[in-house]
N, C-alpha and C positions, 0 to 999 in steps of 0.2 A: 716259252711264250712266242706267239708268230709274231712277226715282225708287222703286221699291219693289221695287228689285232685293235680294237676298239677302245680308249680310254676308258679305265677303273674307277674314275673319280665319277660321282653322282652330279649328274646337271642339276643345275636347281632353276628352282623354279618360277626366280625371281627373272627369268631370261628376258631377252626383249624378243617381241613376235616376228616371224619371217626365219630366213635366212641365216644364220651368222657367219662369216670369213674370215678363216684365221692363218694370215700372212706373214712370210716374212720379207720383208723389205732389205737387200744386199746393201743398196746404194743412200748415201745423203750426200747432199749441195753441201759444202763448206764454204761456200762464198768468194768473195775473191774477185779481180777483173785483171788481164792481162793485154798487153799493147804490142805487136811488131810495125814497127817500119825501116823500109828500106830504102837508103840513099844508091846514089852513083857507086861508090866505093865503103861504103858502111853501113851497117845495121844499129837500129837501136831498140832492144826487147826492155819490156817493163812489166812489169807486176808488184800491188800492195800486198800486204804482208798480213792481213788479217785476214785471220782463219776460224771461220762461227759454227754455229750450230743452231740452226734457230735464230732466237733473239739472245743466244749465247757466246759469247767470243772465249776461244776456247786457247787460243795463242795471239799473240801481238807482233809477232817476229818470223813469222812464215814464209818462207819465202818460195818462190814460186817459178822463178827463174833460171838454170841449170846450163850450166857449160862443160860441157860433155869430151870431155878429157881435158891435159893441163895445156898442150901444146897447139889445139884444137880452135879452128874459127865455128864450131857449131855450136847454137844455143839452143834450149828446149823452153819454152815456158808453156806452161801447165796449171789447167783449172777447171773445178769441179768437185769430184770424191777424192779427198786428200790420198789416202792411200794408193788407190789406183793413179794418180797423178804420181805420186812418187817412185810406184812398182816401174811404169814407163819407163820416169828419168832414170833409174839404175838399168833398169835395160838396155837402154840406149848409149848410158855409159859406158857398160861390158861391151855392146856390140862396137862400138868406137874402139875402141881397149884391143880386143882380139880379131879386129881388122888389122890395126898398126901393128900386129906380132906377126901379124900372117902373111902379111906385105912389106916385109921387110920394111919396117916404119916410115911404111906411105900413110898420108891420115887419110879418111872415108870422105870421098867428095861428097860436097853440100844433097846433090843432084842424088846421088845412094844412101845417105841417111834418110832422104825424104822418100824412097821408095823404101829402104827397111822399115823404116816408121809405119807406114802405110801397110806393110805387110802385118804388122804386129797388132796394129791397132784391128785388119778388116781378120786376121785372124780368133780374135777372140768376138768374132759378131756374133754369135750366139749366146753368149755371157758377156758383154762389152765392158768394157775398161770404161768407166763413165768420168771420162775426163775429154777436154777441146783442148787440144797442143797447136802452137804455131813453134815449129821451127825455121832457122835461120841458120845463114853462114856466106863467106865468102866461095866466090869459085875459082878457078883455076886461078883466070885473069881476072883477080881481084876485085871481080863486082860482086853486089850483093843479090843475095836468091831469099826468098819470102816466102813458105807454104802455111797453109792454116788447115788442121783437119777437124773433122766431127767425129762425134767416138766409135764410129766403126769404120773410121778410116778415109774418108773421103778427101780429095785435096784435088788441084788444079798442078799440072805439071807446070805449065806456064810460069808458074809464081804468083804473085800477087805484089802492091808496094805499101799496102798496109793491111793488117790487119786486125781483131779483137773477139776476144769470147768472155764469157764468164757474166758474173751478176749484173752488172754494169753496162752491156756489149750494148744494150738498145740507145745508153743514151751516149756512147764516146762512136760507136761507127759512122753516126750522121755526121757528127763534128769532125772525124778524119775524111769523110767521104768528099765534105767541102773543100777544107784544107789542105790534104793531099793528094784528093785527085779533082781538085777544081770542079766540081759537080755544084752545077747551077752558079757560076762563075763566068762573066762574060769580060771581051777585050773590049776596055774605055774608049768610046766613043763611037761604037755599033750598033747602039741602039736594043742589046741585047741578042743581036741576031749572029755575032758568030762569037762561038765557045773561047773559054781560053785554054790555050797549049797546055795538056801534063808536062810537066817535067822536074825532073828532080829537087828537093828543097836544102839547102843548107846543114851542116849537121846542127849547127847553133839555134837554127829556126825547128828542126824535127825534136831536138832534147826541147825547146820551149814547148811545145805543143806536146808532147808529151805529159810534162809538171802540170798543162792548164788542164787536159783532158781529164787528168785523175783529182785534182784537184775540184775541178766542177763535180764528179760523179760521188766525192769525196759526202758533199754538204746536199747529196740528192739521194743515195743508198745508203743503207743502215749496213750492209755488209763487205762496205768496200770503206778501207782508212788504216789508222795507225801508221804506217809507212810505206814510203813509196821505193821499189829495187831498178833502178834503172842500171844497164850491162849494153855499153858500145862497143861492138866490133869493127875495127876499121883498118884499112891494107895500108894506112900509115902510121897508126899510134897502136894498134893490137888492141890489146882487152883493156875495159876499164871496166868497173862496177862500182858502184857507189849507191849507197841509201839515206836519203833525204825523210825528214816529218810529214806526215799526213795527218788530217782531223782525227783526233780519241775517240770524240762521242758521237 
């Protein structure tokens, strides 16, 4: 039988008129929303933990977030096509992995995870990894670096000091955009006419704003809740993660 021989089965005739298209579909949303931002000397990456399908919740417990070896200041979070989200984060973890064998246990500067990321991601543009990563990490001298890519790989070398993707991104980017980077923000008693200064926020102040932003997106999308993963990197306390409650329904 040729390989591109005609379907055996009889059409009927009950068809609808015109055209019909018969696809297959690689990719679905699993919903989700992920947060970086970046202090002076810390990061704090976040991501909820529900994972849908539809109006389907298909896990409660996802997490979304990824620290990419044990000894390691990089984070990955990841959101989108769950699998392809995940295929990344173990990539990323091998590539961590058998850099530190191959460098005589140097770990992967923040600054070359974010160009191997970026290779891998613009590498499969043809068939793209339908996932939005923001990685993070400290750098030499203990500051923090911030990229955010699109799924075929896009990103700002510069860094960024906050970031957001996922179901959620439209309504938590405006609220970080004011908050930490003072957009549309003015100095008390200007009159509105001159801006106020970026600069860096508290880590006490960047974890609150974190909990408010997910929590506001929480009781506004239907595919963003159940828990919330927050994961600080910092050049004086090292790793923390911890996972706090988010809205059920």
């Amino acid at each position: 039988m040729s390989l591109f021989a005609t379907p055996s089965y009889a059409h009927s005739s009950h068809t609808a008129s015109g055209i019909r298209k018969h696809a297959f579909n690689p990719y679905t949303d699993n919903g989700g929303s992920i947060i970086g931002i970046a202090g002076d000397d810390f990061l704090i990456m976040a991501g909820d933990t529900r994972h849908t399908s539809g109006y389907n919740i298909n896990s409660r417990m996802e997490k979304k977030v990824f620290r990419l070896g044990e000894e390691s200041s990089l984070v990955l979070a990841t959101v989108g096509f769950g699998a392809d989200a995940k295929s990344i984060a173990d990539t990323m973890r091998r590539a961590v992995d058998d850099f530190k064998f191959q460098h005589n246990l140097k770990d992967m500067t923040v600054s070359a995870a974010a160009q191997y990321l970026f290779t891998v991601l613009y590498g499969n543009r043809f068939f793209p990894k339908y996932a939005y990563c923001i990685l993070g990490g400290l750098d030499k001298d203990g500051k923090a670096r911030l990229y955010s890519y699109d799924p075929v790989g896009s990103y700002s070398k510069e860094g960024e000091r906050r970031a957001a993707a996922g179901a959620a991104s439209s309504l938590i980017v405006p609220f970080l955009d004011n908050q930490v980077e003072f957009k549309n923000q003015y100095v008390p008693g200007t009159l509105g006419m001159e801006e106020r200064p970026v600069e860096y926020l508290p880590k006490e102040k960047v974890e609150k704003l974190v909990k408010d932003a997910f929590t506001s997106a929480t009781e506004r999308h239907i595919e963003v809740g159940d828990g919330l993963q927050i994961v600080i990197v910092s050049a004086k306390d090292g790793f923390h993660e911890e996972i706090i409650d988010l809205k059920r329904d």
